[in-house]
N, C-alpha and C positions, 0 to 999 in steps of 0.2 A: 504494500500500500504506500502511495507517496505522501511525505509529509505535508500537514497542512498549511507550514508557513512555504512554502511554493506558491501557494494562493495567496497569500497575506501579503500586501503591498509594502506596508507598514513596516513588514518584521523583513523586509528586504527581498520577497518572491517576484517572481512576476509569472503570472496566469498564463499571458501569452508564450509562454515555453511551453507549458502543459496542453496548450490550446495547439501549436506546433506538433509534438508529439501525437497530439489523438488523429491530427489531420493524416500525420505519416504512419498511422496505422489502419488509418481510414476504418475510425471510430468517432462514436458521435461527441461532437464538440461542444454541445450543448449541458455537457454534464460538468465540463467546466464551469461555466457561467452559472449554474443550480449548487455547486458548492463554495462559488465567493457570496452567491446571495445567503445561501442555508449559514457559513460563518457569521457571517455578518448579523442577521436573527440571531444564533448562540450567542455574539458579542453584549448584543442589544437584552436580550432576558437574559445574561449572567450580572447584566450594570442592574440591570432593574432586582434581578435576588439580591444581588450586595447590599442596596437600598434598603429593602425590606427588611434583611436582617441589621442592616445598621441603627435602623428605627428602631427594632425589635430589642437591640440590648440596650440602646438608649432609653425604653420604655423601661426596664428591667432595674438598670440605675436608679429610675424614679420611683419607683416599686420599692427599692429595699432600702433608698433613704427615708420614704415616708413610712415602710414597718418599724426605724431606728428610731424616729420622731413619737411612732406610736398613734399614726395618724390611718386615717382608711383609704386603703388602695385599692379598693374591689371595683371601682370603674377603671383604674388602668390593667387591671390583672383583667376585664370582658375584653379591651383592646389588644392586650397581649396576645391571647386564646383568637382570635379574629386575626393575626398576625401569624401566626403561628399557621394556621389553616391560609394563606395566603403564601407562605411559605412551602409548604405543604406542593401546594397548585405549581407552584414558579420553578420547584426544582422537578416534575413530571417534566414540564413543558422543556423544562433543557435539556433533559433526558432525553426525550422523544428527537427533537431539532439534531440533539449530536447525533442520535441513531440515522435518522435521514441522510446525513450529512456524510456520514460513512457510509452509509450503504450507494450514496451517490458516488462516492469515490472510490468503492471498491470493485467498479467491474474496469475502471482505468489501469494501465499496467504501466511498468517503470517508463523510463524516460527513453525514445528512441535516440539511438546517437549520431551524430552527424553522418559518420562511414557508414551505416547503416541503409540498404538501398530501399528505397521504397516502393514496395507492391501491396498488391489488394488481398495478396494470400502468401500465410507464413511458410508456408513448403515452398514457394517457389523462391520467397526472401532466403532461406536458409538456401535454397540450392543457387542462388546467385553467388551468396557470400561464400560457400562452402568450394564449389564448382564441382558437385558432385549430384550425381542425381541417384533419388531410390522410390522406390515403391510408396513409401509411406512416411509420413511425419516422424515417425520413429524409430524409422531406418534412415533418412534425413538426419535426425539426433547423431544416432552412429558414426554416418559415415563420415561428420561433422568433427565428430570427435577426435578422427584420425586415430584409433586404436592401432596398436603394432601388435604384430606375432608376438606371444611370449617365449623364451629361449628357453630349450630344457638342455 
């Protein structure tokens, strides 16, 4: 699986390499584009949980100053419980986004390399690069391999 900061502009990626690669595999390139938007939502609801729970121990603060005081907290302890189930909801929803977000990015495969020749089918890319030809993807592999006699 390739890492995410490839997509991430920010953390030094760029997309358009990936977008390059799927084109020289003649793969759909659209699933680039569905994984900077799907990060970009994870960015967005991981600022929005942070928020929440930062209220949420702020509330908490307020809560065990006012039990030290000896004073009554039962309206911020209903907010809390409201916070908490709010929390609840916001880490589903990132859960869910990250799951989407990989499984967009998992049927992509590494990065093609520049030597690399480009064709619409891997048997025939290996049997370019190879100059060998076989029956099958797997005898492709083989002969690819270049195996020697073993010497007894």
């Amino acid at each position: 699986m390739l890492d995410i900061n490839l997509f991430r502009t920010e953390k030094g990626g760029n997309p358009d390499i990936v977008r390059e690669s799927q084109k020289r595999r003649y793969a759909d390139v659209t699933l680039v584009d569905k994984v900077v938007q799907l990060d970009a939502d994870w960015r967005a609801a991981r600022f929005e949980l942070d928020q929440v729970k930062k209220e949420f121990n702020a509330l908490n603060k307020k809560i065990a100053e006012l039990r030290k005081a000896k004073q009554d907290a039962s309206e911020l302890q209903e907010q809390t419980k409201a916070l908490k189930a709010s929390i609840a909801e916001l880490e589903e929803k990132e859960k869910q986004i990250i799951a989407d977000r990989d499984a967009a990015m998992a049927p992509m495969g590494n990065l093609v390399h520049d030597s690399v020749p480009i064709s619409d089918n891997e048997v025939r890319r290996l049997q370019h690069y190879c100059g060998r030809w076989a029956h099958s993807f797997a005898g492709m592999a083989f002969a690819c391999a270049r195996v020697g006699r073993g010497r007894t």
